[in-house]
C-alpha positions in Angstrom: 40.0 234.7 43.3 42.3 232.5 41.3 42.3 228.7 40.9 45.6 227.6 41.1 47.1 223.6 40.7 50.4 223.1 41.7 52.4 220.3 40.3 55.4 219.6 42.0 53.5 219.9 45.1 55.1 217.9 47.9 59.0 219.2 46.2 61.4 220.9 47.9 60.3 224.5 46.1 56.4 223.0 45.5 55.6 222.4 48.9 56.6 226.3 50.1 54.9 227.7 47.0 51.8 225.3 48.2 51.5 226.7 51.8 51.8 230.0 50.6 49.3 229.7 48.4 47.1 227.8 50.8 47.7 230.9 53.1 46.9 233.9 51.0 43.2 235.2 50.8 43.3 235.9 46.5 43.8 232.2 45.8 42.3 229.3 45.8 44.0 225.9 45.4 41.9 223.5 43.2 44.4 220.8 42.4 48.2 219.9 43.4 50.4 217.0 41.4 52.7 214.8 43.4 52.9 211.2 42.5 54.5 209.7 45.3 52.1 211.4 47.3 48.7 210.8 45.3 44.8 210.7 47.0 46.9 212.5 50.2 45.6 216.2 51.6 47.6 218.5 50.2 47.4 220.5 53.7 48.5 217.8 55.6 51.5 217.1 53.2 52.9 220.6 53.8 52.1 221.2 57.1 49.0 223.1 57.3 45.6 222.0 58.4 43.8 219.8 56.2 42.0 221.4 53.2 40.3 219.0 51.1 42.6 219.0 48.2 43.5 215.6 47.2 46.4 215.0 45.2 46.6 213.6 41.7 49.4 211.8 40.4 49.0 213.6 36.8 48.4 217.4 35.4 45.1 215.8 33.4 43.9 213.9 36.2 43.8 217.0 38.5 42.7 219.4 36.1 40.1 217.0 34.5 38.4 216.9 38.1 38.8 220.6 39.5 39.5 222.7 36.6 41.9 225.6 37.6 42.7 229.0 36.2 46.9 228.4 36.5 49.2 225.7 36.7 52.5 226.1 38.5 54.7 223.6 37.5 58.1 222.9 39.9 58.0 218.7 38.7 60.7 217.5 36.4 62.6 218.5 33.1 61.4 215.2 31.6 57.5 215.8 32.0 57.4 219.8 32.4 56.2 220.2 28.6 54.0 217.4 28.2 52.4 219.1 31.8 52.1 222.8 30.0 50.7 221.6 27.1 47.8 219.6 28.9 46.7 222.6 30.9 46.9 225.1 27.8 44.2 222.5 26.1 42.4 222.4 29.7 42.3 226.4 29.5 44.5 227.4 32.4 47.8 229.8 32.2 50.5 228.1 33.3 53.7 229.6 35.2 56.9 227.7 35.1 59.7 226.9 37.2 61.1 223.5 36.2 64.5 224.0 34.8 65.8 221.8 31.8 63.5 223.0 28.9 65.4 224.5 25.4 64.9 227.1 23.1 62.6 224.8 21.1 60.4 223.5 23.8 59.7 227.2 24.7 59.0 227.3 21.0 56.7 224.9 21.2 55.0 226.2 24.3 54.8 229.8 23.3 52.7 228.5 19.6 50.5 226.2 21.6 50.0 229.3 24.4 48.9 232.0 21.7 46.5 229.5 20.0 45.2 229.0 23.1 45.1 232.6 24.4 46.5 231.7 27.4 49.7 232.9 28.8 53.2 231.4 30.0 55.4 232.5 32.3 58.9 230.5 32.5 61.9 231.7 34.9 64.9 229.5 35.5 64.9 231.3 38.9 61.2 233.2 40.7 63.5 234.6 42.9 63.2 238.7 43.4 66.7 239.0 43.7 67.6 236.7 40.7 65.0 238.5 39.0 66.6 242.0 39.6 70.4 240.3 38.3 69.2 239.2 35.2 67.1 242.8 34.4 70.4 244.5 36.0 72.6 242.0 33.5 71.1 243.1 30.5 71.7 246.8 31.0 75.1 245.5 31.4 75.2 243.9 28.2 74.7 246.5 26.1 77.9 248.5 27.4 79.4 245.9 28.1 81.7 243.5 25.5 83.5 240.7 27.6 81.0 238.6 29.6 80.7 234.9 31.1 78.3 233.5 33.4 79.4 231.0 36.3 76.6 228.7 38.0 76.8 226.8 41.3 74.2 224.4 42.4 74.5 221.1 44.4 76.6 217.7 43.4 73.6 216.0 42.2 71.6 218.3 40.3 70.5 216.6 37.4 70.9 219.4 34.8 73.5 221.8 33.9 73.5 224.2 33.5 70.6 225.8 36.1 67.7 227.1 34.3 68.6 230.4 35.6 72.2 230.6 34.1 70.7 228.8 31.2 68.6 231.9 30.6 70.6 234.5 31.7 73.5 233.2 29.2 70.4 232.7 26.6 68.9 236.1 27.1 72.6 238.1 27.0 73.6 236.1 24.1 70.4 237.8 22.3 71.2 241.2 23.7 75.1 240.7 22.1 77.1 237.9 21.8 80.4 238.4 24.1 84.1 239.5 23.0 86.2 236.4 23.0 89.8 238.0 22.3 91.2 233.6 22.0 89.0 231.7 19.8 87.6 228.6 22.0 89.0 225.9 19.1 93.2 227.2 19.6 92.7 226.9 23.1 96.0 225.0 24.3 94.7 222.2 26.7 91.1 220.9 27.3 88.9 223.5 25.5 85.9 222.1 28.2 88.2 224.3 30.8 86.4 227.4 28.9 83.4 226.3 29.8 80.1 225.6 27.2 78.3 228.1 25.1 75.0 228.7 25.5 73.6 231.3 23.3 77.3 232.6 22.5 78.3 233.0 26.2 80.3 231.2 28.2 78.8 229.2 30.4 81.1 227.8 33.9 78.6 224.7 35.7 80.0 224.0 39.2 78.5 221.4 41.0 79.8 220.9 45.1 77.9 220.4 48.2 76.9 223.6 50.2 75.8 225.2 47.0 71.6 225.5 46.6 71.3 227.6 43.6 73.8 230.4 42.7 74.7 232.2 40.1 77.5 235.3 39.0 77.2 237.3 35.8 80.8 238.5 35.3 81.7 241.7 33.4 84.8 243.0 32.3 86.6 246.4 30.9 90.7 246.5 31.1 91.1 247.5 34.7 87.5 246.9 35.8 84.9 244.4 36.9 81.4 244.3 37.8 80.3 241.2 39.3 76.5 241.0 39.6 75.4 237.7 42.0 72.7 236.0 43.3 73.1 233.3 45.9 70.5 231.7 47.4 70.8 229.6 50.7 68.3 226.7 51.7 65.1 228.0 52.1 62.6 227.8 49.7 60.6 230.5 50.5 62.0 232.8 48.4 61.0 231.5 45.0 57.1 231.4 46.7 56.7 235.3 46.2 57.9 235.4 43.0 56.1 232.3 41.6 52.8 233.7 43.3 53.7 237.1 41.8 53.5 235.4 38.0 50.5 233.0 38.9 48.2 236.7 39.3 49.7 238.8 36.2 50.1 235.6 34.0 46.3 236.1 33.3 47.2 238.9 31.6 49.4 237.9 29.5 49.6 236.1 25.9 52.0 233.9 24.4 55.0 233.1 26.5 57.2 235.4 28.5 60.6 234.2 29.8 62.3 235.7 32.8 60.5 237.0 36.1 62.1 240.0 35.3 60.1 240.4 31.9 57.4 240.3 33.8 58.3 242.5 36.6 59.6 245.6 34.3 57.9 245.5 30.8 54.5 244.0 32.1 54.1 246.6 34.9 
């Protein structure tokens, strides 16, 4: 049985992840973070029967009084690190899906994780299907030479670009950096119209209403395209698998892993 604490809890993404983990038999819920919603019943917040979970209104507090063998962490890009680091000196593993950390925050988090022994698992996206893009997008890579990634999310999301395209771009800018056939810098008009580079790729951050979370990986060969997307509508319920998927193999792991696919294909 795992212990889990979910921070985030009562969030759009937390409070799915919470009632499935609430609902399957090889967890146990311990602890759940949620400010606005603290000394509440976790099962009553998200709709299921009352469990006697009470939630705190910080990571310490609620692994300081019910210690837990994971933390998932869906709160905010402002307090996601300062969260990760307090339950890697607590002891637990801690699985990630708060978007808006850099290269040198994961950094930071993979050094404290391996003195710890403990691992991390951070995905911009704990969908399957955004999991399978990004593992499908680095075969791509290699073959491939012209690249760009385009990301849609809602008008008022906070950060940009998404984790996910944040990582994708990060990840296939380590597998090659892309062909650019007219430097950025001679570009005649606003070079911003290119979009921002992230890792060496180019990055495209659209930001309308009707868009959740989306994201295309374009690739190119004169007279050809592959387009590999994931678009994901309004239910949350589809980052809950995933999410729960890291929270029982992150126990196995040391050090920090980024990507759901990482986990997925070189973990077993």
């Amino acid at each position: 049985m795992t212990r889990l604490c979910i921070a985030g809890a009562t969030g759009w993404t937390g409070r799915a992840i919470a009632s499935a983990a609430l609902a399957a038999s090889d967890f146990q819920v311990t602890g759940a973070v949620a400010r606005s919603a603290a000394g509440e019943d976790l099962g009553a917040v998200v709709g299921r029967k009352p469990v006697d979970v009470r939630i705190s209104a910080s990571v310490a507090e609620a692994l300081d009084a019910a210690p837990a063998d994971v933390l998932i962490d869906y709160t905010h890009p402002s307090v996601v690190k300062a969260n990760a680091l307090a339950a890697l000196e607590r002891g637990s593993a801690v699985v990630i899906g708060t978007s808006g950390l850099t290269a040198d925050d994961f950094t930071e988090l993979d050094a404290a994780a391996r003195k710890a022994g403990k691992g991390v698992v951070a995905s911009g996206n704990f969908a399957i299907t955004a999991a399978l893009l990004s593992h499908f997008a680095m075969i791509a890579a290699r073959h491939i030479a012209h690249f760009e990634v385009i990301d849609y999310a809602k008008a008022a999301k906070p950060d940009s670009p998404s984790g996910t395209a944040r990582e994708l771009a990060e990840r296939l800018g380590d597998v090659r950096k892309p062909q650019l056939d007219y430097p950025i810098e001679e570009i005649i008009g606003p070079s911003e119209t290119r979009g921002g580079s992230v890792n060496g790729v180019q990055v495209h951050a659209v930001r309308l209403p009707s868009y959740t979370a989306s994201v295309d990986a374009l690739f190119t060969v004169p007279g050809a395209r592959l387009v590999l997307k994931h678009d994901a509508g309004t239910d949350a319920s589809v980052y809950a698998d995933g999410t729960l998927l890291a929270a029982r193999k992150v126990s196995g792991v040391t050090g920090l892993i980024r990507g759901l696919d990482r986990l997925i294909f070189d973990q077993g």
